[in-house]
C-alpha positions in Angstrom: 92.6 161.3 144.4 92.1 165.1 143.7 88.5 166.5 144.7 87.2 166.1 141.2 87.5 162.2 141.6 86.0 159.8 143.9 86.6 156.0 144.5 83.1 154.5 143.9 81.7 150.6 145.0 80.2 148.6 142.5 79.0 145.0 143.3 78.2 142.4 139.9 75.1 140.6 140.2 74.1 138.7 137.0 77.1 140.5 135.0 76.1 144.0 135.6 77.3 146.1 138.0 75.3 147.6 141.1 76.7 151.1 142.4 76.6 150.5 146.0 78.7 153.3 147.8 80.5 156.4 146.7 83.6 156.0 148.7 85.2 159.3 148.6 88.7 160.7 147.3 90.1 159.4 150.6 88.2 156.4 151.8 87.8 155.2 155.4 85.6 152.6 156.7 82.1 152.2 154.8 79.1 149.8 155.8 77.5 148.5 152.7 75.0 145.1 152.0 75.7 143.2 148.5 71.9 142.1 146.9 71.4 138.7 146.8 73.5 137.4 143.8 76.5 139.0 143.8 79.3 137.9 142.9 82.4 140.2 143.0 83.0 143.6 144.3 85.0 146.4 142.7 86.1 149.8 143.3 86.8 152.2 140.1 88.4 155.7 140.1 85.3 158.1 138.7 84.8 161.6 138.6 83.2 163.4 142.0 79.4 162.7 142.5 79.9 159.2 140.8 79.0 157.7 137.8 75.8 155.8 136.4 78.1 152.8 135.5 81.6 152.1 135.8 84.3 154.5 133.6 87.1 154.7 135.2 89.9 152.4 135.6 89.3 149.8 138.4 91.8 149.9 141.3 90.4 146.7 143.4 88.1 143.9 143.3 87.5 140.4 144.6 85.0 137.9 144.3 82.5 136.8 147.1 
């Protein structure tokens, strides 16, 4: 991604999502926890510093 975007972590608990890492333009390795009740994971392309909620287009996700 170019410098003004970042790949940002978001994990859905009770059908909202939960940012839980900003990830970088060029992601490496990350420890992260889920909260209790999450279901899925996905990563979304957002602009640098991150976003509130998701708004960019999602590039990967999988449920737990």
């Amino acid at each position: 991604l170019p410098s003004s975007r970042t790949y940002q972590l978001w994990s859905i608990v009770d059908g909202r999502p939960v940012s839980e890492a900003l990830l970088g333009a060029q992601p490496g390795v990350s420890r992260f926890t889920t909260p209790p009740g999450a279901s899925l994971l996905a990563v979304t392309d957002e602009p640098a510093g991150g976003s509130a909620r998701p708004t960019g287009r999602t590039v990967a996700s999988g449920a737990l």
